[in-house]
N, C-alpha and C positions, 0 to 999 in steps of 0.2 A: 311331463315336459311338453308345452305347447311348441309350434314349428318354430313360433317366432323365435322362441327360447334354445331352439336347437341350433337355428342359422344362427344369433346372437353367440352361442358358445363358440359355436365354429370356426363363427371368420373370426370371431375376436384370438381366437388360440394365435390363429395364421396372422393376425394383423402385430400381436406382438410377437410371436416369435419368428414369422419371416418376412420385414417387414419390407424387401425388395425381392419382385419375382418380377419376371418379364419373359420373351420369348428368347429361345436357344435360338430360336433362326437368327442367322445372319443375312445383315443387307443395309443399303448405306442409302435407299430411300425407297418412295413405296410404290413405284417401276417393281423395284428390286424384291420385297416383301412380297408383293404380288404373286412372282411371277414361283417365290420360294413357298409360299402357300399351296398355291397349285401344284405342285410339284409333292408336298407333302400330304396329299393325301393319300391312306392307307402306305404310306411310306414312313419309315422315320427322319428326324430332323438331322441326325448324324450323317446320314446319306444325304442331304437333300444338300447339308455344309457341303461336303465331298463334291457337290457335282455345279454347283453354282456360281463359283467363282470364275472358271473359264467360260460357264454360258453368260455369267454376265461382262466378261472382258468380249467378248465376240458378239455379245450382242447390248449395249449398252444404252440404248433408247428403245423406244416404240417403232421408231421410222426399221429401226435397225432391224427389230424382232417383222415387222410385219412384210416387211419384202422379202424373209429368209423364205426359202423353201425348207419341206417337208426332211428333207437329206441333208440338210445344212445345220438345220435343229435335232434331227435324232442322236445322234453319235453323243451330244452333251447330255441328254438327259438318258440314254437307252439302260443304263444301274438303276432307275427307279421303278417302283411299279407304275404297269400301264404305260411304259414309255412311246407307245405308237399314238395313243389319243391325247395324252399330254404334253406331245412336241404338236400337234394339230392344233389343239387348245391353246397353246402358248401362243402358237401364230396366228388363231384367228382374236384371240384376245388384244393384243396389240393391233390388229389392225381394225377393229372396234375405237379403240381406245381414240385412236389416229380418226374415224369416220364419225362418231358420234359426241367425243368428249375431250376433242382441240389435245389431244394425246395426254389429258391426263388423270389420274384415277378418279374417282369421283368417290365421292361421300358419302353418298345415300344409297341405303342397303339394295331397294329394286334395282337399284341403275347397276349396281357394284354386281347383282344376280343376273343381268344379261349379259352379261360376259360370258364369253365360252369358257369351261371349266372351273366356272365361281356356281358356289351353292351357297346354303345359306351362313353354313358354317365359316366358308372360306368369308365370306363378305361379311360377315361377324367381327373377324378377325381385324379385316384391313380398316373397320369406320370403327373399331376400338381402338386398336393402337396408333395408326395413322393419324384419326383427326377424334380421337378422345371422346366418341361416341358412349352413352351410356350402356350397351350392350354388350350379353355374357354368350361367345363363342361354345355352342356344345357339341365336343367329339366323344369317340368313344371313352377317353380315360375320364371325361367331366361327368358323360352319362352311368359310368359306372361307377367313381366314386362317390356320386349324386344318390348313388340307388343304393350301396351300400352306409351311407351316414344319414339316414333316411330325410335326404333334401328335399328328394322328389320319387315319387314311384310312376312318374309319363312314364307310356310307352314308348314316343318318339320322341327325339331330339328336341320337336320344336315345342313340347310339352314338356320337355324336363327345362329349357328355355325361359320359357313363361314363369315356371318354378320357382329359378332362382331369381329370376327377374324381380319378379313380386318381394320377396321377401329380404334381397340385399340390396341394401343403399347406396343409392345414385352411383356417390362418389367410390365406392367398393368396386364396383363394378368390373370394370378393367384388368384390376389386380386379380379379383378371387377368380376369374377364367385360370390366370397362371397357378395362382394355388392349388386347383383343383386338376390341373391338369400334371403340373408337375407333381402332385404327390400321387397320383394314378401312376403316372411313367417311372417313379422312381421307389414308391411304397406300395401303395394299394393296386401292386400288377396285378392282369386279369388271372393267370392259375395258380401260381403259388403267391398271394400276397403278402406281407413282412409284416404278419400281423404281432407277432414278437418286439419289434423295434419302432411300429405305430405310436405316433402319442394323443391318436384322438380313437382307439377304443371304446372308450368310455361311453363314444355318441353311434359306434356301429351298431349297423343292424345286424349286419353277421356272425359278428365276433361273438357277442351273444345268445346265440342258437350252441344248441346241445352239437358235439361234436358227435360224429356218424362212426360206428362200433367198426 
């Protein structure tokens, strides 16, 4: 089976059988996205629900977020990981956003990476879903479902990136982030995966290795 042949199985499984994915994060624009992005890193999206709602009632613009102090922000985000650098990031994010970008998010991946607590992954996220950027966000559950249905064997993220990039089309693009993230978060876990109730098997690389005595 050539690569092409294997991405082509792949998403095609995902495109008919789930043919709506999107992000579990909530948020009602991409102020809000943003700021739940950041926030969800090495964190989960259950928590990041959990603690957003009152940080975006309290804090509901840019103007809003970037005159908070440091005390005024921890308290909503302090349930997440890293909550000391990611109430700082939030605030100097917003006040970026306010100094270089007329307060509002911007499109383009560089611009979206000098943001405090935007990397490349987060700024992935927000010029795919935001503004329908052809780019595929890779976390951990993309780079390891990635490495197990052998899409890609990069070492790093922006190598396993390039990967899928190359080999899935334009218009895929968006969606098969969710696919591959949601069937990481919800099948293909990192220690015990469900590889019993899997329906892409067939394309693993692991599943296939001799089971260890």
């Amino acid at each position: 089976m050539t690569k092409k042949e294997r991405f082509n199985s792949i998403i095609g499984w995902f495109a008919e059988n789930q043919p709506v994915a999107q992000s579990e994060l909530h948020y009602a624009n991409p102020f809000q996205l943003l700021i739940a992005v950041i926030l969800s890193a090495q964190c989960t999206d259950r928590r990041v629900n959990v603690v957003t709602p009152p940080l975006f009632e309290r804090f509901p613009t840019p103007e809003d977020l970037a005159s908070a102090s440091f005390d005024e922000v921890y308290p909503y985000v302090k349930s997440v990981s890293y909550p000391n650098a990611k109430a700082r990031h939030l605030i100097a994010m917003a006040q970026m956003l306010l100094a270089d970008y007329n307060g509002e998010v911007p499109s383009d991946i560089d611009a979206l990476m000098r943001l405090p607590g935007v990397g490349r992954k987060t700024a992935n996220v927000i010029a795919s879903i935001v503004y329908d950027k052809p780019v595929i966000a890779v976390d951990t559950h993309v780079f390891r479902v990635a490495h197990r249905l052998g899409l890609s064997n990069g070492s790093t993220p922006y190598a396993v990136e390039q990967d899928l990039e190359k080999y899935i089309p334009v218009e895929q693009r968006a969606i098969s982030h969710h696919w591959l993230i949601l069937h990481g978060r919800y099948v293909c876990v990192a220690r015990k995966p469900k590889c019993e109730s899997c329906p892409l098997t067939a394309w693993c690389m692991e599943f296939a290795l001799p089971q260890k005595p």
